[in-house]
C-alpha positions as CSV (number, residue, x, y, z in Angstrom):
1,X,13.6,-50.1,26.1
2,X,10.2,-48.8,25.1
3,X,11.0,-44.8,25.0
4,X,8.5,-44.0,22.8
5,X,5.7,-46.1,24.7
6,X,7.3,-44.3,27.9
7,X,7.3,-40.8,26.1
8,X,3.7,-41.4,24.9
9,X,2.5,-42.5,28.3
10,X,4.2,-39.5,29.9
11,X,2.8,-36.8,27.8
12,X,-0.5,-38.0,28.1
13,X,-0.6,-37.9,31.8
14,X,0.7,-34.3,31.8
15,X,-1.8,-33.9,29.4
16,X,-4.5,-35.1,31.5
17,X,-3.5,-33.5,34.6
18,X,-3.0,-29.8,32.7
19,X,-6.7,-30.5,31.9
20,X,-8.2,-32.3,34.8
21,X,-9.6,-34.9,31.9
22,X,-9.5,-37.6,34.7
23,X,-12.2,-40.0,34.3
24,X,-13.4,-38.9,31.0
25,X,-13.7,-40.1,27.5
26,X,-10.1,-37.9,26.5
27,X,-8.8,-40.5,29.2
28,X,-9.8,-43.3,27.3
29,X,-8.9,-42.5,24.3
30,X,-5.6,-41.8,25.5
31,X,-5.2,-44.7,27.2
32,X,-6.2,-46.9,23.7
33,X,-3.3,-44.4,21.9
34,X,-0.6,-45.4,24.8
35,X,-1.7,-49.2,24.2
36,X,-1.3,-48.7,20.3
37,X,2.0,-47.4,20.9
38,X,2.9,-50.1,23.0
39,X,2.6,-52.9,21.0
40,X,4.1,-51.1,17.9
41,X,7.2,-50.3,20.3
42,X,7.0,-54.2,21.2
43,X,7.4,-55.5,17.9
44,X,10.2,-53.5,17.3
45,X,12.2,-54.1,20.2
46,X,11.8,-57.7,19.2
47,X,12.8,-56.7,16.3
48,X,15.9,-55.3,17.4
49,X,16.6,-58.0,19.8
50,X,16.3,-59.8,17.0
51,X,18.8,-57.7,14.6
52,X,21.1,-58.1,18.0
53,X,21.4,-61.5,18.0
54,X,22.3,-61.6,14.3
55,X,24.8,-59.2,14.4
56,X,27.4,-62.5,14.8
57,X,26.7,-63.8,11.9
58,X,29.6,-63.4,9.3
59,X,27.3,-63.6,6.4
60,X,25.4,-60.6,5.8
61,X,22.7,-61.8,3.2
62,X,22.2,-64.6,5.6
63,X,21.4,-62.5,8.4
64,X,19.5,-60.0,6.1
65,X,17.8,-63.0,5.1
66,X,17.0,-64.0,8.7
67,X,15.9,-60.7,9.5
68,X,13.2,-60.5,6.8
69,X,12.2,-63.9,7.7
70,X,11.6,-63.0,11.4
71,X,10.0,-60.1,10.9
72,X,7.4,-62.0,8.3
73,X,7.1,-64.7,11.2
74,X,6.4,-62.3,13.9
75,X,3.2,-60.7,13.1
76,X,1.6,-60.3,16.6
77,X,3.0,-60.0,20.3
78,X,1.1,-61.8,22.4
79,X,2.7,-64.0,24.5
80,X,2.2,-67.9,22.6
81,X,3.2,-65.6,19.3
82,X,6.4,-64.6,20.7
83,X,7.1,-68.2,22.3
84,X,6.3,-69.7,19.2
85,X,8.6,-67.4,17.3
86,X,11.3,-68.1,20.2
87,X,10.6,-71.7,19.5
88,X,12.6,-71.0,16.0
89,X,15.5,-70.4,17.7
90,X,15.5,-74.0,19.7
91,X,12.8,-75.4,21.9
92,X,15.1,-74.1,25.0
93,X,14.1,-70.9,23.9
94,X,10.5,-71.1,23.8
95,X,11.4,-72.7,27.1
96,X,13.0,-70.3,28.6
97,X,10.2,-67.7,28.4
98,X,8.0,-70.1,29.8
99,X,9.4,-70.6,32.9
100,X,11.6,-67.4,33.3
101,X,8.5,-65.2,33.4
102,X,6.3,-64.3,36.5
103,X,2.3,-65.0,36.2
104,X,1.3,-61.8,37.1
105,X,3.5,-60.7,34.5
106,X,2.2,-62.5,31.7
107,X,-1.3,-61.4,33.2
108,X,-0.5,-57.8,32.5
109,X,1.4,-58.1,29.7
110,X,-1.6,-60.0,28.1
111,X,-4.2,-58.3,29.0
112,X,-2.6,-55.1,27.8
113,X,-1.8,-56.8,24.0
114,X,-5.4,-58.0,24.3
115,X,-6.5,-54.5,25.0
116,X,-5.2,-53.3,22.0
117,X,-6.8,-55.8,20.0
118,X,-9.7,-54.8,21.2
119,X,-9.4,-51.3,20.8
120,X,-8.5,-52.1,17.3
121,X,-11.3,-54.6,16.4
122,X,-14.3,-54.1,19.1
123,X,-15.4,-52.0,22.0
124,X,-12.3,-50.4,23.2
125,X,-10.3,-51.0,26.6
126,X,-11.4,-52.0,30.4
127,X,-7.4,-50.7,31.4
128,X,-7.5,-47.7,32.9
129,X,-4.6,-45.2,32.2
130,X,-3.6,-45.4,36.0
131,X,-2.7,-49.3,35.1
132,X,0.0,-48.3,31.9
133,X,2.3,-47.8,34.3
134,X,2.3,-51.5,35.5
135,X,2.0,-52.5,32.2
136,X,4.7,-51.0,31.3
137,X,7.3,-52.2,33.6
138,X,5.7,-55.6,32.9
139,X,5.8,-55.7,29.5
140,X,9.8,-54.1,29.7
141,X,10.4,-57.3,31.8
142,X,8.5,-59.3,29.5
143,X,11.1,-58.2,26.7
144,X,14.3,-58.9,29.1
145,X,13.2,-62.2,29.4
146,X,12.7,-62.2,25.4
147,X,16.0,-61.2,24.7
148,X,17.7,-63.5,27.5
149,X,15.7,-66.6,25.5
150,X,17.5,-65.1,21.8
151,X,20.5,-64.9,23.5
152,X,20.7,-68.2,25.6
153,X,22.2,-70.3,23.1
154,X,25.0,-68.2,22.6
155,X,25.4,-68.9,26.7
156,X,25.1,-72.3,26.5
157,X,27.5,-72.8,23.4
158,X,30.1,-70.6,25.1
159,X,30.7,-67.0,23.5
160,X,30.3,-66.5,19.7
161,X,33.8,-66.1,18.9
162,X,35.2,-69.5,20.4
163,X,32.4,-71.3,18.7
164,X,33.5,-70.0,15.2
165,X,36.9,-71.8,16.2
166,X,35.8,-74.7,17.9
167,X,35.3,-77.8,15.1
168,X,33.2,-80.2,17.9
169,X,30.2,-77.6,18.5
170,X,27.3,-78.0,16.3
171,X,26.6,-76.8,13.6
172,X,25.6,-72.9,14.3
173,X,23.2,-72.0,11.0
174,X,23.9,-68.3,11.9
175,X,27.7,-69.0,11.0
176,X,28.6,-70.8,8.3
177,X,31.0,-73.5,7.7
178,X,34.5,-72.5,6.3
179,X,36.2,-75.6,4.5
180,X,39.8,-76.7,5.7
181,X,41.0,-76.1,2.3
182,X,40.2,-72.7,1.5
């Protein structure tokens, strides 16, 4: 999760330490390109999780569909984006990366999406490159969390496959109803 944000953060700091750039403008601006990265590397992972989740569904324009639709809906990755976008799923969703995330987590996590808002429409960062690192691993535990809210309803229904069978489940919208008579 993240390789390219984890590639980009690593070449960087060889970079900087081949050229003793420590403390200088080169380390700033490559600490707005590893925050760039990052987000980008976000979206998609959501993305994927998202692409994951689907990959039940028995009806492949409906999950193309879905897809499409959750890419449009997911725009930004900030933290009340991506629980708002959770909340589509069910409101145990949302819920679930509410209370299944640390504070301090969150903390990072938002301050680095912030960051690169900033970099991208004002004065630039206050992170330091010595802080990606932390941001890093919180923002890969951010997206755990993420994919554990997708996936929780499939947990709480029982697997995928039983609840194709199973007549007295709701009504999954991800797999559609076969008629008795067909």
């Amino acid at each position: 999760m993240l390789l390219r944000t984890k590639a980009a953060l690593d070449e960087c700091e060889a970079h900087l330490s081949a050229t003793d750039s420590w403390n200088s403008e080169i380390e700033s601006y490559l600490t707005q390109h590893v925050l760039i990265v990052l987000c980008a590397d976000i979206q998609q992972s959501i993305y994927q999780i998202l692409e994951s989740r689907l990959d039940g569904a028995g009806d492949i324009e409906l999950k193309n569909f879905a897809i499409a639709t959750g890419k449009r809906c997911l725009r930004s990755v900030g933290k009340n984006e991506v629980s708002g976008f959770l909340g589509f799923f069910s409101t145990e969703a949302k819920n679930y990366l509410n209370t299944h995330i640390a504070d301090e987590t969150v903390s990072l996590y938002s301050n680095a999406i912030n960051s690169r808002h900033d970099v991208a429409h004002s004065v630039g960062t206050k992170i330091t490159f010595m802080e990606l690192q932390k941001v890093l691993e919180a923002s890969v535990e951010f997206l755990c969390v993420v994919k554990d809210a997708i996936f929780s309803s499939l947990n709480r229904d029982g697997a995928l496959g039983s609840a194709r069978r199973s007549e007295d489940l709701p009504l999954d919208l991800l797999i559609p109803p076969v008629p008795n008579n067909v």
